[in-house]
N, C-alpha and C positions, 0 to 999 in steps of 0.2 A: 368157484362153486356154481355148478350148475344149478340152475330154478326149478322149483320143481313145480308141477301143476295140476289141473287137474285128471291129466292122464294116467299121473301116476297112484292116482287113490285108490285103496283098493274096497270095495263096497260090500262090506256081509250083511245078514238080517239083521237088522235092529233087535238090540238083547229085549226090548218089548213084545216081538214077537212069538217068541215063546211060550207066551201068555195068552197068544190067540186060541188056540182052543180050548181056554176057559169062559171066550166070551159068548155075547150073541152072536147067530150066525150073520147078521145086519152088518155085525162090527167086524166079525173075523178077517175077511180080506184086505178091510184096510191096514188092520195092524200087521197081518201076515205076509203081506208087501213090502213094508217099509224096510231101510238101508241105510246103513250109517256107514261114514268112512272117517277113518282119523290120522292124522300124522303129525306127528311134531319133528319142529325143524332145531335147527342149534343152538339158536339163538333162548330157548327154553320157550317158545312159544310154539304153540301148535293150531289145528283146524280140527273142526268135527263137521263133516258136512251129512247133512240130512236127505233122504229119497223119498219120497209118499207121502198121500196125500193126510197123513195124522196131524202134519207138521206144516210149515210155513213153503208148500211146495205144492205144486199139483198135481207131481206123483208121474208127470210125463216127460217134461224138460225141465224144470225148474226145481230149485233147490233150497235148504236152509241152512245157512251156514252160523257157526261160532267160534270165536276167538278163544282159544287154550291156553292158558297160562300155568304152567307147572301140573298139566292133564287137568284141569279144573277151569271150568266156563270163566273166562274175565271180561269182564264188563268196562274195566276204564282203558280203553287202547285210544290212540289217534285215529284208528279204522271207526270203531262204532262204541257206543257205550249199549249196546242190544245185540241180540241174534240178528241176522241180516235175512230176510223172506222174501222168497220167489227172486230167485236168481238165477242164468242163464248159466253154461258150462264155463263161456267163455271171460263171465261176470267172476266166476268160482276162482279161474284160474289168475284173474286179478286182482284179489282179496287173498289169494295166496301170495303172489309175492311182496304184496304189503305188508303179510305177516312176516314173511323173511326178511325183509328189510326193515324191521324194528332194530331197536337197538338190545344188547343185551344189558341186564338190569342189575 
């Protein structure tokens, strides 16, 4: 089985942004920027990585990632028991195959 990483994410608006023009114009861009990517792997766990600066990221290079567990945030992994903030591409794609290599549950 090939690893998959973070190349292979594919990153749409964040479903918040949708939302952006209902706010202030102060607020609008930042939500109307933001990116979410998701993938779940075989093992029943998955990633949601975050883009913009709403979130645990600076909206340039760095990102926020979560742990998925049956499409729903899990908190008790061996990786983290929290979202993981300000993370680099290359950080992303080594929290991915830590997710791949959990075990199945």
């Amino acid at each position: 089985m090939k690893m998959k990483n973070i190349n292979d994410l594919v990153f749409n608006p964040h479903p918040i942004a949708k939302e952006a023009e209902k706010l202030p114009s102060d607020m609008r861009q930042m939500y109307a920027e933001s990116k979410q990517a998701k993938m779940d792997f075989e093992n029943g766990y998955g990633i949601s990585v975050l883009f913009g600066s709403m979130f645990y990221s600076n909206g340039i290079d760095t990102y926020e990632v979560g742990i998925l567990k049956d499409g729903v945030l899990c908190y008790n992994t061996p990786i983290t028991n929290d979202v993981i903030g300000y993370v680099t591409a290359d950080e992303v794609t080594d929290i991915m195959r830590k997710i791949q290599e959990l075990p199945i549950d």
